[in-house]
C-alpha angles and dihedrals in degrees: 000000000000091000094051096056103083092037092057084040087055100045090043081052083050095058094043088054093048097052104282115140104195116017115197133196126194136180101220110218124243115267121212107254113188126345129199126203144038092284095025105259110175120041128193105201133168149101131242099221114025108184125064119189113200114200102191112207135187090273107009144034114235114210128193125190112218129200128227083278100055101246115129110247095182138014131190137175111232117193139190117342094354087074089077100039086063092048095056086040095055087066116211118346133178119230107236098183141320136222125208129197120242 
């Protein structure tokens, strides 16, 4: 997680210089996958990308899914109500830090 850190600081600098007015980063919590037995025993947990930048805009909110290295694998613009439909889909996350612009 340590090594990811500046990668995930220099790509939040990135969006405020860009335009973005509030950049936040969040550490998405595992999910259980799959259990076995009676009291569920055994649990397979995980996620495949654990860290989510938001870059929030004027008009939209620009997300970006991380890996365990910090590098952004995907990005998408997400506008109007959507926005909160892919907040409550994401499940429970952990603000890591926020950048504000001025």
């Amino acid at each position: 997680m340590r090594s990811a850190i500046p990668r995930l600081k220099e790509l939040a600098r990135e969006e405020i210089e860009k335009g973005a007015t509030l950049v936040a980063v969040y550490r998405v919590d595992k999910k259980t996958l799959m259990t076995r037995g009676k009291l569920p025993d055994l649990r397979i947990s995980g996620t495949a990308l654990p860290y989510l930048v938001c870059a929030v805009r004027k008009e939209e909110l620009r997300v970006y899914l991380c890996d365990e290295a910090g590098r952004a694998v995907s990005g998408d613009n997400v506008r109007g109500e959507k926005v909160f439909d892919f907040m409550r889909g994401i499940g429970s996350c952990r603000l890591l830090f926020s950048l504000r612009k001025g």
